[in-house]
KEKE-3310 file (N, C-alpha, C; in steps of 0.2 Angstrom, whole numbers, plus 5000, padded with zeros to 4 digits):
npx = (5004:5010:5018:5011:5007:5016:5021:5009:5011:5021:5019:5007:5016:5022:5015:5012:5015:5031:5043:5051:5067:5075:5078:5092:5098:5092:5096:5107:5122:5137:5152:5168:5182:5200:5208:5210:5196:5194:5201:5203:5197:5187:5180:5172:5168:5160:5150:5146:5140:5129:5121:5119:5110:5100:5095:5093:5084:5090:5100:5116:5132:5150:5164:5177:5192:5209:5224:5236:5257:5258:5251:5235:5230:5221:5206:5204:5205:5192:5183:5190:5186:5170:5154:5149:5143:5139:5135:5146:5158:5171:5181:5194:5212:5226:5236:5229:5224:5234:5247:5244:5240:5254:5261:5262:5249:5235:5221:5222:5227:5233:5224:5207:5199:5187:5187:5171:5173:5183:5189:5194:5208:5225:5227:5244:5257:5275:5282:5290:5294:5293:5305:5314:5329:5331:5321:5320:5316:5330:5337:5335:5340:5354:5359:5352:5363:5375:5369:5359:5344:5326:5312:5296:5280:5265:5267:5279:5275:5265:5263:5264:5273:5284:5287:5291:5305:5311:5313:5323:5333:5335:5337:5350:5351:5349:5338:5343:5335:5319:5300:5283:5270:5251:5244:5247:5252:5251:5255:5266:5278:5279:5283:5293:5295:5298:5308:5304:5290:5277:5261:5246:5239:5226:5227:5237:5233:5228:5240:5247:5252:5265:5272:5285:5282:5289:5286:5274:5264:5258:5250:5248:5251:5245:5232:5230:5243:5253:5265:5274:5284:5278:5281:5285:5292:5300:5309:5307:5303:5298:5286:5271:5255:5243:5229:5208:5196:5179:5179:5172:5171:5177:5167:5157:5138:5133:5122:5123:5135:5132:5121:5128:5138:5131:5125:5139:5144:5134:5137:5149:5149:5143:5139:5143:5153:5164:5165:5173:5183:5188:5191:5202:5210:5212:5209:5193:5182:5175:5180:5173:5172:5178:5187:5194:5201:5211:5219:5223:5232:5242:5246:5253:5263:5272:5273:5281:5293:5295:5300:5311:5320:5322:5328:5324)
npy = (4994:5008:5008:5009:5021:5029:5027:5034:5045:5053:5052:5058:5069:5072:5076:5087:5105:5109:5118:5129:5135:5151:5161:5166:5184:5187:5195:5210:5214:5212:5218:5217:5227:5228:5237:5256:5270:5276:5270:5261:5247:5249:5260:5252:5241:5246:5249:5236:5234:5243:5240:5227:5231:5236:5226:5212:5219:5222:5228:5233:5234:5243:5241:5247:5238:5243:5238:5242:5246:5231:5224:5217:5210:5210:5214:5202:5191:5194:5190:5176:5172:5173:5168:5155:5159:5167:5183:5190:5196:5196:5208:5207:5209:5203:5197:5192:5180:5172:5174:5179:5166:5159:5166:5165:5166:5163:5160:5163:5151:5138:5143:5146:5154:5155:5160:5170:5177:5187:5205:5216:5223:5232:5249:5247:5255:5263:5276:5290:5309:5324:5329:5321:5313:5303:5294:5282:5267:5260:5271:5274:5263:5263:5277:5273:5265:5273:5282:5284:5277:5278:5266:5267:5259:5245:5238:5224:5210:5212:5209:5220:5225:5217:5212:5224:5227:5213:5217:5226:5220:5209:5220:5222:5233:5238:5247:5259:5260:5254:5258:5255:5261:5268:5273:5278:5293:5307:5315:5307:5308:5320:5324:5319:5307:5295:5292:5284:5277:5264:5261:5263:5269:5278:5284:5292:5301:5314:5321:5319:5323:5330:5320:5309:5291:5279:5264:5252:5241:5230:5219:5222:5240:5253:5263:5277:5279:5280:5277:5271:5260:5241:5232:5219:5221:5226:5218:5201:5189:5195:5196:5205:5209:5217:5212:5210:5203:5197:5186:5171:5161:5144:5134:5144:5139:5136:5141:5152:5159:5161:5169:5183:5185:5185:5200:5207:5202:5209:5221:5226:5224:5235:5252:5264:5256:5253:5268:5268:5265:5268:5280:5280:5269:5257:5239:5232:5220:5204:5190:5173:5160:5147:5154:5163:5156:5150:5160:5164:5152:5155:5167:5161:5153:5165:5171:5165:5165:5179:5177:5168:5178:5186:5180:5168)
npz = (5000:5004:4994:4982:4986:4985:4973:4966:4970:4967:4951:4951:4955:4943:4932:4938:4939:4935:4945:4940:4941:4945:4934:4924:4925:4941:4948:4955:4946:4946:4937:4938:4936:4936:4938:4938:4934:4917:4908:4892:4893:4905:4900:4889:4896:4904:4896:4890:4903:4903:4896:4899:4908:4902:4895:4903:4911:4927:4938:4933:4936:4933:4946:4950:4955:4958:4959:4962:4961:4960:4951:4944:4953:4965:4961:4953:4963:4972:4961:4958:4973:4974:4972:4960:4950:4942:4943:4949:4939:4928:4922:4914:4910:4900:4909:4920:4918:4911:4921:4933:4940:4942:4952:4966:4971:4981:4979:4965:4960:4948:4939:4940:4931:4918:4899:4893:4885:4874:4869:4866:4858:4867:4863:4866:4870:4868:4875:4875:4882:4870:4868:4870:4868:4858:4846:4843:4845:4842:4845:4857:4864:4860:4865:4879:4883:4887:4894:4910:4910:4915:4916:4919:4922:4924:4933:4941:4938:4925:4909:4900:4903:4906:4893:4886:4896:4889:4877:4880:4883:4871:4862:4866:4876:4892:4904:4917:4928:4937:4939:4945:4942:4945:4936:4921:4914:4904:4914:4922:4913:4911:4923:4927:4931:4927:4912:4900:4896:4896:4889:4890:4871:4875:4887:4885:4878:4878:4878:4868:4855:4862:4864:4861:4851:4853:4850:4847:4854:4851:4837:4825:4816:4824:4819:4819:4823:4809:4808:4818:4822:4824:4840:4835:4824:4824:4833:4829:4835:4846:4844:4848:4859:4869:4878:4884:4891:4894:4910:4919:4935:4934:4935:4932:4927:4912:4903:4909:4905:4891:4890:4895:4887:4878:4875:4879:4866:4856:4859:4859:4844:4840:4836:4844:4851:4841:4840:4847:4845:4833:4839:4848:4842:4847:4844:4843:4845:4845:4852:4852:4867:4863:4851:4860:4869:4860:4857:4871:4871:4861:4865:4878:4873:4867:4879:4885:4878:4879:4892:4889:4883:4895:4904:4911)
capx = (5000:5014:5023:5007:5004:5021:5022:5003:5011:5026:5015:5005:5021:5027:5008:5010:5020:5038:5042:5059:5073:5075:5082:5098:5099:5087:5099:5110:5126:5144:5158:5173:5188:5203:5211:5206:5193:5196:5206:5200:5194:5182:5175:5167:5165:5153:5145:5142:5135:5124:5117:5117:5105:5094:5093:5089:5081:5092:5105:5125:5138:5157:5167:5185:5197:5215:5230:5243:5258:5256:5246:5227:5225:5215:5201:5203:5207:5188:5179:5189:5182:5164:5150:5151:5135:5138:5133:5152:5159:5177:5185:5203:5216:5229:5239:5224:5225:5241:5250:5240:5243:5259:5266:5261:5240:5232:5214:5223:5233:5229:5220:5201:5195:5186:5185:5167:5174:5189:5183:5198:5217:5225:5235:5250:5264:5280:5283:5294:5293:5294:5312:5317:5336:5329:5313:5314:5318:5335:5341:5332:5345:5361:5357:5354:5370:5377:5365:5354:5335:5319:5306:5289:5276:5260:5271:5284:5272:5263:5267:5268:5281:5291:5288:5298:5309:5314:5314:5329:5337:5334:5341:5356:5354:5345:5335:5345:5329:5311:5295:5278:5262:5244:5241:5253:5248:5254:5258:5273:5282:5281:5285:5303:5295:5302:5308:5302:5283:5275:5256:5240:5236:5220:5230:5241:5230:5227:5247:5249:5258:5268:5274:5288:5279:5294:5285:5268:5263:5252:5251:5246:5252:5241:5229:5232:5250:5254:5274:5277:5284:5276:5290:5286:5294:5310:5311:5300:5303:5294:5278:5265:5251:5239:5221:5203:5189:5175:5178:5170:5174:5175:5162:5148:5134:5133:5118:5123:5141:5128:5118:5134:5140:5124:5126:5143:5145:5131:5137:5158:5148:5138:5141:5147:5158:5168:5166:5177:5189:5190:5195:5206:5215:5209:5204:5188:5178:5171:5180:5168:5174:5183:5194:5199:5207:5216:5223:5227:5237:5246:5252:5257:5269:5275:5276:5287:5298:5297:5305:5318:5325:5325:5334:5322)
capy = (5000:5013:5009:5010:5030:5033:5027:5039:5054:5054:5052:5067:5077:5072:5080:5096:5110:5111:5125:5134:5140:5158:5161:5171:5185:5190:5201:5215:5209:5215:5218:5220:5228:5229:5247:5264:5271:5279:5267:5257:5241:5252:5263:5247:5235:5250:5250:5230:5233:5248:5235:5221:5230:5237:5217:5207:5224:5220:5233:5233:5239:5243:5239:5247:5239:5243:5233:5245:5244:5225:5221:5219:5204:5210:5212:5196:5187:5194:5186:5169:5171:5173:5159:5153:5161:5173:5190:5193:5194:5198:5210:5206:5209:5194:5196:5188:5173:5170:5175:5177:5159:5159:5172:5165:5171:5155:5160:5160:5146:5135:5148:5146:5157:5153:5165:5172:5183:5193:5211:5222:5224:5240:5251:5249:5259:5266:5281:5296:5317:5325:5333:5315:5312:5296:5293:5278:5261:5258:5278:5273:5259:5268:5282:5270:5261:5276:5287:5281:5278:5276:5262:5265:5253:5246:5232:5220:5205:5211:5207:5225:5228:5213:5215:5231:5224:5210:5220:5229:5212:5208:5225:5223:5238:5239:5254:5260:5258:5255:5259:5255:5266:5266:5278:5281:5296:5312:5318:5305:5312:5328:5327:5318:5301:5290:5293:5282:5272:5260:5264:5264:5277:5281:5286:5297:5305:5323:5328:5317:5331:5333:5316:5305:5286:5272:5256:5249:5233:5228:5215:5228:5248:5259:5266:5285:5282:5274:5278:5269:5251:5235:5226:5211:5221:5228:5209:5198:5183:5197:5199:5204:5213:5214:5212:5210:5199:5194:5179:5169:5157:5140:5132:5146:5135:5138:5146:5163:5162:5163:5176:5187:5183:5189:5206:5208:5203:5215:5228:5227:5227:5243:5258:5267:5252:5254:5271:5270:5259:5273:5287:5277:5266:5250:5236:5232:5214:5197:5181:5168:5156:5145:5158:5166:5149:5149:5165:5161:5147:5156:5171:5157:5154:5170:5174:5158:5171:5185:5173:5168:5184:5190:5174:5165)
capz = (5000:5003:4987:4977:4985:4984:4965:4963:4972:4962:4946:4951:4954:4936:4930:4940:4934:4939:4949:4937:4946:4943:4926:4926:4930:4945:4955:4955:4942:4946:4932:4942:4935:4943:4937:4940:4927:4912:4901:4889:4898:4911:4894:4887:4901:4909:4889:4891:4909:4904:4890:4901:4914:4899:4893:4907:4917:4931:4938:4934:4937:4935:4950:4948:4959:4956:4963:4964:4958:4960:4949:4945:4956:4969:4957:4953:4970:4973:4953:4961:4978:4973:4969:4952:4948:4935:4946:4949:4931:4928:4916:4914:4906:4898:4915:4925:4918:4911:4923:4942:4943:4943:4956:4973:4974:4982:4975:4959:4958:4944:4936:4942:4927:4909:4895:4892:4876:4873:4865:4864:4859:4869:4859:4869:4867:4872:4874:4879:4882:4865:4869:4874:4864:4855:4843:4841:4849:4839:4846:4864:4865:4859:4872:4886:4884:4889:4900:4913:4906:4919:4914:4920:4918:4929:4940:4937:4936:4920:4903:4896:4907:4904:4888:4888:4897:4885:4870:4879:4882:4863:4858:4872:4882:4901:4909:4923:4935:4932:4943:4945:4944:4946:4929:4917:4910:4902:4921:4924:4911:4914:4931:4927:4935:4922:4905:4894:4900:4894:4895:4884:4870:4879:4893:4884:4872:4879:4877:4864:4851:4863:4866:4854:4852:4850:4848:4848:4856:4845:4831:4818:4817:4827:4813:4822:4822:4804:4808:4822:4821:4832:4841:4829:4816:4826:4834:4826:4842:4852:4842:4857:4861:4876:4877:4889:4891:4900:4913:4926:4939:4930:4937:4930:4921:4903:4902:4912:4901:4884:4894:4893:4880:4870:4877:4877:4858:4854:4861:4852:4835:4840:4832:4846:4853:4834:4836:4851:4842:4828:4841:4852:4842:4851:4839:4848:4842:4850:4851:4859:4872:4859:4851:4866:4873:4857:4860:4875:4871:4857:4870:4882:4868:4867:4887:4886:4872:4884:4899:4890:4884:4903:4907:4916)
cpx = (5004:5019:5018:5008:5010:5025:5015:5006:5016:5026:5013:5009:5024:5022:5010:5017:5025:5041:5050:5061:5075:5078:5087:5096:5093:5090:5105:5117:5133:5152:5165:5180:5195:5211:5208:5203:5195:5199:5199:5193:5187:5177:5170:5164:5157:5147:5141:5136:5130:5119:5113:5109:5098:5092:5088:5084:5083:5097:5112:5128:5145:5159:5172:5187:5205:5218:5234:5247:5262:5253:5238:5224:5221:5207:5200:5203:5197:5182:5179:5185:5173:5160:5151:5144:5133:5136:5140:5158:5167:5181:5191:5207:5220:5233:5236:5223:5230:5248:5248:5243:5248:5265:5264:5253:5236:5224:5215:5226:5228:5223:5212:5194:5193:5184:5176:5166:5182:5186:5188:5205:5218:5226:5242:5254:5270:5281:5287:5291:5296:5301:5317:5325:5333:5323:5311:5316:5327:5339:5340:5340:5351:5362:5356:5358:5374:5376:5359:5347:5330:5315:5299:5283:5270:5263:5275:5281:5268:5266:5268:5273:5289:5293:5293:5301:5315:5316:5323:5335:5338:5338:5347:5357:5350:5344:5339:5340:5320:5305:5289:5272:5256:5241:5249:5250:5255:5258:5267:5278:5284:5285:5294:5302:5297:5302:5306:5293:5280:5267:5250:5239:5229:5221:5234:5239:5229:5233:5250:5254:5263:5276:5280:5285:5286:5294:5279:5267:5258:5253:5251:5251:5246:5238:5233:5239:5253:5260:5276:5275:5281:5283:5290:5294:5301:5313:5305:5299:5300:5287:5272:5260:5246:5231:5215:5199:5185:5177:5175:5172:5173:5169:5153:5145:5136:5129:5117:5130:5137:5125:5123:5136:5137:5126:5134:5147:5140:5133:5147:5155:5143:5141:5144:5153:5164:5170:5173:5185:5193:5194:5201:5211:5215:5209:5198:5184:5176:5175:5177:5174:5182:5189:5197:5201:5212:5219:5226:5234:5244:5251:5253:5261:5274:5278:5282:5293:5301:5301:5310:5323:5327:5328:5331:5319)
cpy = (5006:5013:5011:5020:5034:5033:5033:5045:5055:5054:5060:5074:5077:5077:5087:5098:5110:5117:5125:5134:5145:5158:5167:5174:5188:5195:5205:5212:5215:5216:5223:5220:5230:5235:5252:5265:5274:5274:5263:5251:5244:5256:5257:5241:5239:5250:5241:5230:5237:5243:5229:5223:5232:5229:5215:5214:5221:5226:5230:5236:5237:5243:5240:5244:5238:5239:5239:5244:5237:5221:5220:5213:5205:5210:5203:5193:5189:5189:5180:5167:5170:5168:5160:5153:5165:5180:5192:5190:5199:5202:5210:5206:5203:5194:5190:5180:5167:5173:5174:5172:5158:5161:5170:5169:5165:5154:5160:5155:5140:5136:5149:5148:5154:5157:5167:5174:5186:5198:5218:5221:5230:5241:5254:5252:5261:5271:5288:5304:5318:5326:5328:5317:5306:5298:5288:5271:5260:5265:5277:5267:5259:5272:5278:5264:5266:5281:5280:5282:5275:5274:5265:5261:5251:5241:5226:5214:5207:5214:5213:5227:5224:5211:5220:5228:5216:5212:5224:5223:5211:5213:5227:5230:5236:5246:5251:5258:5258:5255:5256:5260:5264:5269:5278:5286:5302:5317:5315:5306:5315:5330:5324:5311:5296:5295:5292:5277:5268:5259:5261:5270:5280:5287:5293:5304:5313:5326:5323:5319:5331:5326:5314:5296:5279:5267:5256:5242:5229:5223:5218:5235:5249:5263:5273:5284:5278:5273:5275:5261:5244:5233:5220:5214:5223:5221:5206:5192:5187:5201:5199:5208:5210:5215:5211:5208:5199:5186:5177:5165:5149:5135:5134:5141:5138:5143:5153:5165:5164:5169:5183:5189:5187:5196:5209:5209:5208:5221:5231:5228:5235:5249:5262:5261:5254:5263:5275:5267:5265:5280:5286:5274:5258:5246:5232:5225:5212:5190:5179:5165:5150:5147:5160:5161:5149:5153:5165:5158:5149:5162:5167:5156:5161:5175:5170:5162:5173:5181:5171:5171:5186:5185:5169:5158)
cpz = (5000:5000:4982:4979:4984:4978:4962:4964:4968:4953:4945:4951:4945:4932:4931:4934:4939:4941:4946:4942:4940:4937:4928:4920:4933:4951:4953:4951:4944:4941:4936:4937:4937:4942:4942:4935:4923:4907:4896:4892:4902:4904:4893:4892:4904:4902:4890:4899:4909:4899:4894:4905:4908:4894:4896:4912:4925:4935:4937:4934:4937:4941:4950:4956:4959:4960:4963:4959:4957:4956:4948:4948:4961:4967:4956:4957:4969:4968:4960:4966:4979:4971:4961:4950:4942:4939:4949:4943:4934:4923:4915:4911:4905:4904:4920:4926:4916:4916:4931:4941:4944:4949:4963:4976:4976:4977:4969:4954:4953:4940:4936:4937:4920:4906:4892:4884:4878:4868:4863:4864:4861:4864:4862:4868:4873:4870:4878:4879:4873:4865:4870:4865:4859:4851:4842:4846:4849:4842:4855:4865:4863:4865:4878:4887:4888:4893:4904:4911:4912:4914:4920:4919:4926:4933:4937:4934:4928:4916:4900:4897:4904:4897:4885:4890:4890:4878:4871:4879:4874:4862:4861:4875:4889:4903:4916:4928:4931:4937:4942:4947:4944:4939:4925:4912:4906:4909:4924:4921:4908:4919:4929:4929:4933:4915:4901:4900:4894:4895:4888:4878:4873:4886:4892:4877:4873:4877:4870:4856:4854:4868:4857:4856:4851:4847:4850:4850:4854:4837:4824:4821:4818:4821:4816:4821:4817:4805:4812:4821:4825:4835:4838:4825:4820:4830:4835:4831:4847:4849:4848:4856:4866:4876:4884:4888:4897:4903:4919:4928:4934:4929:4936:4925:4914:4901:4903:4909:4894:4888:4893:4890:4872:4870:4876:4869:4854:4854:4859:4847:4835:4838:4838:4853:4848:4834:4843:4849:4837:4833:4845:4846:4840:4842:4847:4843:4848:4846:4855:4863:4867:4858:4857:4868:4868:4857:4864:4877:4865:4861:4876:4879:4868:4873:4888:4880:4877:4890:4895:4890:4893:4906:4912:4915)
residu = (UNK:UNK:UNK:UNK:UNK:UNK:UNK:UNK:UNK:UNK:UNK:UNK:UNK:UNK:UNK:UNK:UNK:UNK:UNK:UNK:UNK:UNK:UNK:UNK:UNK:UNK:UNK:UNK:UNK:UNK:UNK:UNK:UNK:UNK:UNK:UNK:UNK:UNK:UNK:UNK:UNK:UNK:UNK:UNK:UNK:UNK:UNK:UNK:UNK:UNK:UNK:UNK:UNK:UNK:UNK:UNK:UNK:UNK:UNK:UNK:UNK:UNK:UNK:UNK:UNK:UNK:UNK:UNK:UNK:UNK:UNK:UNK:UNK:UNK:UNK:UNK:UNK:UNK:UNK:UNK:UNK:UNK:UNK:UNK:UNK:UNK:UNK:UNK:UNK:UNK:UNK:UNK:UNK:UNK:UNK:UNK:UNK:UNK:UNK:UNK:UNK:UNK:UNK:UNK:UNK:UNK:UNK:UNK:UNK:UNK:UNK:UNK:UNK:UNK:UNK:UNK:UNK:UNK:UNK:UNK:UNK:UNK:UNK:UNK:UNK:UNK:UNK:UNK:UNK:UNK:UNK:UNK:UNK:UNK:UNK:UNK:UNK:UNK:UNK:UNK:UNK:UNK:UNK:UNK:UNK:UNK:UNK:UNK:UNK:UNK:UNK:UNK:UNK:UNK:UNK:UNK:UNK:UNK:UNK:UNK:UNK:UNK:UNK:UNK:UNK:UNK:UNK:UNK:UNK:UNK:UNK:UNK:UNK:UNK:UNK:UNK:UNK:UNK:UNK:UNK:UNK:UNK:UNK:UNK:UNK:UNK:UNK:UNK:UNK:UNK:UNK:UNK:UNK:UNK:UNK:UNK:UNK:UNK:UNK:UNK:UNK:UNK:UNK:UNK:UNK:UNK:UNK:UNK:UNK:UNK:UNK:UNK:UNK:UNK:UNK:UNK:UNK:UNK:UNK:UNK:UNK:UNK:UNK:UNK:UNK:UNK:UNK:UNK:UNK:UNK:UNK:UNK:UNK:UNK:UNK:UNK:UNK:UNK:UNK:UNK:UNK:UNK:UNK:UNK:UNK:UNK:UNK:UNK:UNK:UNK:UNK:UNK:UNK:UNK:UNK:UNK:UNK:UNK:UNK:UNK:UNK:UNK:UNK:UNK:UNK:UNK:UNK:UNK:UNK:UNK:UNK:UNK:UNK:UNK:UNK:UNK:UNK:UNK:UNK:UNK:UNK:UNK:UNK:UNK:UNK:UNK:UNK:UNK:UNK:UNK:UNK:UNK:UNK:UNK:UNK:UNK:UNK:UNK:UNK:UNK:UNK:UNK:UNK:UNK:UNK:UNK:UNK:UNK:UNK:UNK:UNK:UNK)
# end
């Protein structure tokens, strides 16, 4: 008798209507970045979250939390921390994932994160004060064989820096010293605070007349600056450039990485995501989850370059 009502009641429950779980998203969504605002990255990340919240009709928001001149893991340390829900999304640059793991961060060890999208390449550069002795990399590297040269850059552990870095190994000179900042702007050198930096053109666009550009770190020329060489072309063993995507904790369902995914790649082919691309520099798209792993795996290639120039 109580297998019979307990094979009817379980019937009955197959009849009724199954009672959903909430469809994602039903609550407040987090896109944390882990800079200061203004650059690139923070521009369209806040373009995707103003889209996502007119999507789902939910709220979003940017979240800058910079690291210092450390790094941008503490952003990240919080993503990994978080449930693996999709409500705390991660904008990150190629450091986060290629790199975090690496340096002693427990939450990020063995990489925690899965690509969503990738959506933009900077338009890195290097760059000196216009009056600088040098114009170009080849006169930058005469000059500081002989004079003391300051590096600036956002910390030792990410790649623009060592980047830089190995390109003077590759061109046999050494900056006398090199710092870390939280901005690299047109203010640190003016002040004297390094001589040469290594920064974003976004960053340095207001004095940019008044600047000289050395090297782009970019797969292409910089539309805006046709004259200036990539470091492919001055050493082709250190073709590089750096880029941003969306990721979540690995563990997010599928369904709230599609959910993303839709908005985010909307809103790179939008007329004013391109038309940020057109004033900037940037190149600005959408690789799905696929490509971005292949990307990935071709600039773990090329970090594996950059370590060995620097000897390591």
């Amino acid at each position: 008798m109580k297998t019979l009502l307990t094979t009817s009641a379980l019937a009955l429950l197959a009849l009724m209507p199954a009672t959903a779980q909430a469809e994602y998203p039903e609550k407040p969504v987090e896109f944390v970045v882990p800079w200061p605002p203004g650059d690139l990255e923070d521009v369209l990340t806040r373009m995707i979250a103003d889209q996502f919240q007119t999507t789902y009709s939910v709220p979003a928001a940017v979240v800058n939390k910079p690291g210092g001149g450390g790094g941008p893991f503490p952003g990240a340390v919080e993503v990994a921390m978080a449930p693996a829900d999709g409500y705390t999304i991660g904008s990150f640059v190629i450091d986060v994932p290629l790199v975090g793991p690496f340096i002693g961060i427990p939450p990020l060890e063995g990489n925690p994160f899965d690509p969503v999208g990738i959506f933009v390449t900077y338009p890195f550069v290097v760059a000196a004060r216009g009056d600088a002795p040098y114009a170009t990399m080849e006169e930058l590297a005469a000059h500081a064989r002989e004079n003391p040269v300051t590096l600036g850059h956002f910390g030792d552990v990410t790649s623009p820096a060592r980047h830089t870095l190995a390109m003077a190994k590759a061109m046999e000179f050494d900056f006398a010293s090199d710092a870390a900042f939280d901005a690299l702007d047109c203010n640190t050198l003016a002040s004297g605070d390094a001589d040469v930096i290594n920064t974003t053109l976004q960053l340095i666009r207001p004095c940019l007349d008044e600047l000289t550009i050395l090297m782009a770190d970019t797969n292409q020329r910089i539309p805006v600056l046709p004259d200036v060489p990539t470091a492919g072309e001055i050493v082709p063993e250190l073709d590089f450039s750096t880029w941003n995507g969306l990721f979540v904790h690995e563990d997010t369902p599928q369904e709230v990485r599609d959910a993303i995914a839709k908005v985010a790649s909307e809103v790179m082919a939008s007329d004013a995501a391109q038309q940020v691309a057109k004033e900037t520099g940037a190149e600005i798209y959408w690789l799905d989850a696929d490509q971005s792993e292949a990307q990935m795996a071709k600039d773990t290639d090329t970090l594996g370059r950059i370590a060995a120039f620097l000897g390591e």
